[in-house]
N, C-alpha and C positions, 0 to 999 in steps of 0.2 A: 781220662779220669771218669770213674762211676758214677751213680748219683750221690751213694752212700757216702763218698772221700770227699765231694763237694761239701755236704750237708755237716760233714763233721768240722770241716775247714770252717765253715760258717756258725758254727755251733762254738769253736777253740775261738773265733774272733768275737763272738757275742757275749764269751765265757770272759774275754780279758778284760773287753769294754764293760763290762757288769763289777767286777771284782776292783777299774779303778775306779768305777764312778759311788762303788761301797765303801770303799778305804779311805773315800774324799770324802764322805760326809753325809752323801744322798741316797736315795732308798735304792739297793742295787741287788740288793739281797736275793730279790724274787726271781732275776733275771741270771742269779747266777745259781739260785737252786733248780730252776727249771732247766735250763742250760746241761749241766752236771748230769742230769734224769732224762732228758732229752740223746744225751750222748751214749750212755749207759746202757738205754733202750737199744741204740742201733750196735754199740759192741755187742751185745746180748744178741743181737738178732744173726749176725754174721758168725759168733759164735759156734751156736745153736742151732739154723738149720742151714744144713747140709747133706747132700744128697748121700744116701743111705746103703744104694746100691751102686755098686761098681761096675761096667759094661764086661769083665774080664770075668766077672764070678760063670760060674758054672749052667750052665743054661741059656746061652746068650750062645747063637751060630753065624757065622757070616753068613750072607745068603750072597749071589750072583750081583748084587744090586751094588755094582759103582758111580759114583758122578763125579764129578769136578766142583766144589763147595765155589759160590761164585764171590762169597765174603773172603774167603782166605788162598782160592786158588788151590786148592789141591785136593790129592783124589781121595776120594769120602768112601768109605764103605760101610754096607748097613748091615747094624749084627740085629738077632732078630731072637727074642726068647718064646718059645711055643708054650709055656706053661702059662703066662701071663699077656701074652698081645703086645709087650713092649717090645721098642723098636729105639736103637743107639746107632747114632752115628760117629765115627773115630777114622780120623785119617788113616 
């Protein structure tokens, strides 16, 4: 689990906790506009950015350069764009 699916989890419980303790009587209001705006923020964010270029567009070379990725165990190769300095790695 992300930080993001955490934080929303805690956000839908704080959002329900607010909404009964509004509909019972007591001030709940603020806790479930903030809530709401709160959440909203983070779909907007995950929306919104996202990576822009693709390893596979046009200018991007493998070079010689394998290793063995030691988080997922398998073999890495680095593609390499000489227009810009960027450097991708893609099983």
């Amino acid at each position: 689990m992300t930080l993001r699916t955490g934080v929303l989890y805690a956000l839908a419980a704080l959002l329900v906790v607010a909404l009964i303790s509004a509909l019972t009587g007591h001030r709940g209001w603020f806790f479930v506009i903030e809530s709401v705006v709160a959440a909203g923020m983070i779909v907007f964010e995950l929306s919104r950015y996202r990576a822009t270029r693709s390893a596979s567009e046009i200018g991007f070379q493998p070079t010689a350069e394998r290793f063995i990725d030691p988080a997922s165990g398998r073999m890495t190769t680095v593609y390499y764009d000489a227009k810009t300095g960027e450097r991708d790695y893609r099983d």
